[in-house]
VEXZA-158739 format. One line per 8 residues: number of its first residue (from 1); for each residue y, z negated, x negated of N, C-alpha, C. Coordinates in steps of 0.001 Angstrom, whole numbers. Atoms other than C-alpha are relative to their C-alpha. Example, Ala and Ser with C-alpha at 12.3 -4.5 7.8 and 13.67 -1.06 7.14 Angstrom:
2
1	-1190 0 -890 -4500 -7800 -12300 1200 0 -900; -1190 60 820 -1060 -7140 -13670 1090 -730 770
This chain:
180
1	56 1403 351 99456 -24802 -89355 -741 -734 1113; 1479 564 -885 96805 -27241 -87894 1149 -816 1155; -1033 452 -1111 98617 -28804 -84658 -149 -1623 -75; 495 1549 530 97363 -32371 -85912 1404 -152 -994; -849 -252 615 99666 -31513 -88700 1423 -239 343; -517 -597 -544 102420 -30687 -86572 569 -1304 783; -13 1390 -1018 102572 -33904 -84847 280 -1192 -865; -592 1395 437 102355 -36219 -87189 1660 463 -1146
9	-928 -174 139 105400 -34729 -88629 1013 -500 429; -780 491 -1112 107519 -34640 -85638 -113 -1696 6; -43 988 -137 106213 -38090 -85770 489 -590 -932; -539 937 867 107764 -39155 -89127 1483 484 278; -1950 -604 239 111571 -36992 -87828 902 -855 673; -834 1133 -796 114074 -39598 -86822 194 238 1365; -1003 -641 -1188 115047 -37501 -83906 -1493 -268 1107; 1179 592 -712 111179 -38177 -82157 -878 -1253 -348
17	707 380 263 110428 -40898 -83745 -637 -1558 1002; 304 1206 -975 110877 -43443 -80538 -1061 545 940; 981 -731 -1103 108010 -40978 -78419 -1308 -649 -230; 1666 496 190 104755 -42201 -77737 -537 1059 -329; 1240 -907 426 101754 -40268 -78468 14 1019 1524; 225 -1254 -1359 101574 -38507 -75162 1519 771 341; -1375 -824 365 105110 -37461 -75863 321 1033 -772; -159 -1020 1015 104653 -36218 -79035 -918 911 234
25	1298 -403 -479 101522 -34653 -78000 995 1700 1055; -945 -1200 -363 103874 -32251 -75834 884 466 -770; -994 -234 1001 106406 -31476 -78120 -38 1141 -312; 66 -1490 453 104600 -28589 -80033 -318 886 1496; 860 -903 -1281 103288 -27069 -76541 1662 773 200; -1049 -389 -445 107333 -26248 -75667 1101 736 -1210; -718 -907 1028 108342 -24962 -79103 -1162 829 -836; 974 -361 606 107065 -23014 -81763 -39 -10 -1577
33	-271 399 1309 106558 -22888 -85625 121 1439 -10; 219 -1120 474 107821 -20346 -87722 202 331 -1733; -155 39 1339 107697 -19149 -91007 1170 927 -1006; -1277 -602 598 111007 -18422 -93436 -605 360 -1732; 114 -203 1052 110768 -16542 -96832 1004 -783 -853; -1757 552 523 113155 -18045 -99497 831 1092 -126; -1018 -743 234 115880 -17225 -99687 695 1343 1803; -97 -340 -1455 116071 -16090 -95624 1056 -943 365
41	-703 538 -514 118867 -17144 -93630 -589 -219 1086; 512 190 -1398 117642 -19129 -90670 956 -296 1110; -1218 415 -1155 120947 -20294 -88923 1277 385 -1262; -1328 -108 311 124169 -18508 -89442 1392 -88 772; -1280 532 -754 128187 -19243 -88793 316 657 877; -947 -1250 -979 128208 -15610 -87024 -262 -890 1516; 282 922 -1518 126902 -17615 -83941 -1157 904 678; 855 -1017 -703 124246 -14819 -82960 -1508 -822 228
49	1086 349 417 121531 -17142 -83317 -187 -648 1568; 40 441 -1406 120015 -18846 -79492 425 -1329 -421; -902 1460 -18 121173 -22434 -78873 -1674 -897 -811; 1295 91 276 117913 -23238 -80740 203 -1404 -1575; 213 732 742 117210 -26330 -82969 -1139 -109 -902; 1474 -567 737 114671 -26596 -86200 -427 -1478 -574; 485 998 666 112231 -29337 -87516 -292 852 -1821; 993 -1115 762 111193 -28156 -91091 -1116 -1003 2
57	1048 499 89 107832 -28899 -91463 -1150 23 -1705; 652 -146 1511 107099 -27804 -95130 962 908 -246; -1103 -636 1127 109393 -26539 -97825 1192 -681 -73; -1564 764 82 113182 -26889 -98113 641 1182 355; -1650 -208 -551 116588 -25835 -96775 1336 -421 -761; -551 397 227 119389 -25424 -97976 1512 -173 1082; -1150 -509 -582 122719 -26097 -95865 930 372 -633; -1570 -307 565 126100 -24597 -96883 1076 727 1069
65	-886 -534 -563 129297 -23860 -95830 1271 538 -1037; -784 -836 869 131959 -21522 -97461 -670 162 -1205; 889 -145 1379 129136 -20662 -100047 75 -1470 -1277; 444 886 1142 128871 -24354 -101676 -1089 -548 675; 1025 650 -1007 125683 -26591 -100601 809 -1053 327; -343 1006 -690 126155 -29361 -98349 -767 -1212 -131; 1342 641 -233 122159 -30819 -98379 -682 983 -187; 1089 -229 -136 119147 -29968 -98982 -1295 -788 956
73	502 986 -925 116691 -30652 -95978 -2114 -100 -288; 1117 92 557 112978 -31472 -96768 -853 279 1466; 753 589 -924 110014 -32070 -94241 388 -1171 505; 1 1020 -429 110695 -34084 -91607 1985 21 634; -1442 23 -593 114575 -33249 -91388 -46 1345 1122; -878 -1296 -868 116497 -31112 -88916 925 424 463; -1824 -150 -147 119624 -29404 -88299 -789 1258 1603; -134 -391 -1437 120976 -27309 -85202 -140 -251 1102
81	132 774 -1264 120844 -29909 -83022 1017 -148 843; -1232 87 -850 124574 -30034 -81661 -316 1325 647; 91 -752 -868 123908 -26561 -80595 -1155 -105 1260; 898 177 -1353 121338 -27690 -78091 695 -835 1207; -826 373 -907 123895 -30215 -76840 1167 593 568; -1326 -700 -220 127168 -28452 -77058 -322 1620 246; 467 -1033 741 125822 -25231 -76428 1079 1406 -80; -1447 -973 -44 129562 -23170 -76455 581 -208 -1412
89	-571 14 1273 130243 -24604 -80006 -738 972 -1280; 328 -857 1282 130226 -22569 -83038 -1081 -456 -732; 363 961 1079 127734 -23158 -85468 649 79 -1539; -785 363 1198 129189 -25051 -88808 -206 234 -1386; 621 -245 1678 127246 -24083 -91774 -1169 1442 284; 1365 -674 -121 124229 -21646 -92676 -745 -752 -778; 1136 688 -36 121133 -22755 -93201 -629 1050 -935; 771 -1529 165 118817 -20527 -95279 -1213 -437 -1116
97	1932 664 617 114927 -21465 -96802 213 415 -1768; 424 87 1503 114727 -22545 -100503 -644 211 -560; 987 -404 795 111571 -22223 -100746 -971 743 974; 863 51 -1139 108770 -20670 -98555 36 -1450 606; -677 1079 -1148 109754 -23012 -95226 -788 557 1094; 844 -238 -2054 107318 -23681 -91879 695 -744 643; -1085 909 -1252 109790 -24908 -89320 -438 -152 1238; 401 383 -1718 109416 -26253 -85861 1130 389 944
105	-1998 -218 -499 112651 -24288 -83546 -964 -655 1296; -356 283 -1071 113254 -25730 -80246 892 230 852; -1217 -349 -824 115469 -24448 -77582 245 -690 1168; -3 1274 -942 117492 -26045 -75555 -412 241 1331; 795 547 -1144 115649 -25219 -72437 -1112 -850 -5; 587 608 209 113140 -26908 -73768 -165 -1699 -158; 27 1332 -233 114391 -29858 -74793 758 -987 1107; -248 429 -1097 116196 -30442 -71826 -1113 -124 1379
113	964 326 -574 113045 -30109 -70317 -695 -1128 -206; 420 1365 972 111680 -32998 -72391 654 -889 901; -1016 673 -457 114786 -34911 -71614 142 -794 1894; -572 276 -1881 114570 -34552 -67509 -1336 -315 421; 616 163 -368 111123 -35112 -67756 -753 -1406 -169; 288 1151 396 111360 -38612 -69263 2019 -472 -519; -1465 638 370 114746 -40889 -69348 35 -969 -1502; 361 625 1603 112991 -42627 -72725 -42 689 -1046
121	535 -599 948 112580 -39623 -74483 1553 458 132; -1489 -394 70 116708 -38562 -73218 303 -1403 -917; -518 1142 1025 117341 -42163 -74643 167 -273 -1323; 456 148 1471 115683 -41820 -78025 1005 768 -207; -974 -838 153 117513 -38491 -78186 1335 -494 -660; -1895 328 102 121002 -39978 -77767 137 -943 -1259; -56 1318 1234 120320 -43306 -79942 160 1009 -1418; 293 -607 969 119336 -40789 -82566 917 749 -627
129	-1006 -585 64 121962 -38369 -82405 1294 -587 -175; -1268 1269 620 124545 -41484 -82211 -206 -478 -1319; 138 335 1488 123040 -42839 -85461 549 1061 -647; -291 -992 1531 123342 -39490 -87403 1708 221 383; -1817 10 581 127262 -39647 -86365 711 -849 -300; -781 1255 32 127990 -42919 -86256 -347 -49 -2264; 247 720 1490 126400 -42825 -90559 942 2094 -833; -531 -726 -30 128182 -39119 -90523 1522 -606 -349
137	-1460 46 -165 131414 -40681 -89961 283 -1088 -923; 193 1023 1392 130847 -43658 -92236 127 1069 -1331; -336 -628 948 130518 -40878 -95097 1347 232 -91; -1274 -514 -297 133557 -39122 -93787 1281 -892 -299; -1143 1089 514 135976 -42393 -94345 -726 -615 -1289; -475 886 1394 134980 -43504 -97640 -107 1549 -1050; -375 -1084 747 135447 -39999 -98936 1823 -128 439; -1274 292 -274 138790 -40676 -97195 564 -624 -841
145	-911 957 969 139281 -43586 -98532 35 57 -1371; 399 -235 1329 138250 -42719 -101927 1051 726 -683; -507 -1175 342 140263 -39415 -102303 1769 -105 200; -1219 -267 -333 144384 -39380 -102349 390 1538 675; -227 -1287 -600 143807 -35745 -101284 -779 -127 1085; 755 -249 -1302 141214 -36213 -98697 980 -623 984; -264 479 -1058 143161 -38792 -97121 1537 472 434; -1079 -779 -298 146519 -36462 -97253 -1106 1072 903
153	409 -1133 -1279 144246 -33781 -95798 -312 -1097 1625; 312 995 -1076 143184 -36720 -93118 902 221 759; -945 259 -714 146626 -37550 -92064 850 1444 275; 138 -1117 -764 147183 -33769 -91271 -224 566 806; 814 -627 -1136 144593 -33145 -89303 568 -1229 1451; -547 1069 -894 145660 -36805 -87417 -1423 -495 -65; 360 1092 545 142930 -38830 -88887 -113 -811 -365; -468 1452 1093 142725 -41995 -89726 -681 -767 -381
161	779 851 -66 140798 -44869 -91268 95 -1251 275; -529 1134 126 143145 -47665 -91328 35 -1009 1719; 313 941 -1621 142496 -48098 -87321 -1480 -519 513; 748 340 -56 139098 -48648 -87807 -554 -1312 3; 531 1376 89 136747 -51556 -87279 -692 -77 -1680; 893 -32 1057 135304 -52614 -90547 -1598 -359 183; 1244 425 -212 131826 -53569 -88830 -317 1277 949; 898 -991 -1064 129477 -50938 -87646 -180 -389 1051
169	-20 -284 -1018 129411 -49824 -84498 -1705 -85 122; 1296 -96 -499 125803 -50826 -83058 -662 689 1061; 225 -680 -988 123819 -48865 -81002 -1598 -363 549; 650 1086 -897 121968 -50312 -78181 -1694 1050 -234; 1858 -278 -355 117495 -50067 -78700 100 534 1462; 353 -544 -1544 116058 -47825 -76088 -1422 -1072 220; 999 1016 -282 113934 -49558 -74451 -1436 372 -15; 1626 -372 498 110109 -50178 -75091 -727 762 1702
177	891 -830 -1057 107497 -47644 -73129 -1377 -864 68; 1189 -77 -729 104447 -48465 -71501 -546 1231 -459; 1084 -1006 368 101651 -46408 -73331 -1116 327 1157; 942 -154 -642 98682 -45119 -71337 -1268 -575 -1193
C-alpha cells in the first residue's frame, strides 16, 4: 500500500487525529502494515499475541467475545490499544478479518516512543483513549439502566448508576501545536 495512503488514514483514526503532519509523517516509519485473509484471527483471548495495537486500513473486522460479535471495525478504526497501555492485562475479545483486511500494528515500544518523543502527541493519546471510555461507559449504563437483568447483574458485580452525574464528564482540549 502506497505510504501517501497510509497517512491519510491514520489521519482520519480518532486515536491520531490531533498530530500534525510531521507527526503523522512518522507514524508509518515505527510500525508496519500487514495483510489478514478472512476469516484469520488477528488478536486472540489466549494472550500469545505481543502487546501490539492495529489500525485497519482496508477491509473489516470482526470483534467477538464468547463466540457472539461485539462490532464490526471498518477503515480508520482500531482495537488493542489497552494492551499497549496495560501491558499485563488479558486481552478481552478476538478479533479476526471479515474480509481481506490491510492493517497498521503498532507496538508498544513504539508508541511509547511516539509518546516520549512529543508530550502533544502523549496528550492526544490520553484525550482519545478517555473519550472512547468515557462514551464506553455511557453505553454500559443505559444498557444498565434499560435491562432489570443487567442492572441485577450490575449490583453483583458492585456497580452502579444511580451515583452517577447525569452530565458528561468533559475532557480537557490538548493543546494547539506549532506546525513547522
Amino acid at each position: 500500500m502506497d505510504r501517501a495512503v497510509l497517512v491519510d488514514v491514520l489521519r482520519d483514526t480518532s486515536l491520531f487525529a490531533g498530530f500534525s503532519e510531521a507527526e503523522l509523517e512518522v507514524v508509518p516509519k515505527v510500525g508496519r502494515q500487514r495483510h489478514h485473509e478472512s476469516g484469520e484471527r488477528i488478536v486472540g483471548v489466549d494472550g500469545r499475541q505481543p502487546r501490539t495495537m492495529w489500525v485497519v486500513i482496508e477491509g473489516e473486522v470482526c470483534v467477538e467475545a464468547d463466540g457472539a460479535v461485539i462490532t464490526t471495525l471498518g477503515p480508520g478504526d482500531y482495537f488493542g490499544e489497552m494492551a499497549l497501555l496495560v501491558p499485563d492485562m488479558d486481552r478481552t475479545a478476538d478479533v479476526v478479518a471479515r474480509t481481506r483486511t490491510e492493517t497498521f500494528e503498532l507496538q508498544r515500544e513504539h508508541l511509547l516512543g511516539l509518546c516520549s518523543s512529543s508530550p502533544e502527541i502523549a496528550l492526544g493519546v490520553m484525550a482519545e483513549l478517555a473519550r472512547r471510555l468515557h462514551e464506553t461507559t455511557a453505553s454500559l449504563r443505559e444498557v444498565i439502566a434499560a435491562s432489570p437483568d443487567a442492572r441485577a447483574a450490575a449490583e453483583r458485580l458492585g456497580v452502579s448508576v444511580a451515583d452517577e452525574t447525569p452530565e458528561p464528564v468533559g475532557i480537557i482540549d490538548q493543546p494547539e501545536r506549532v506546525t513547522d
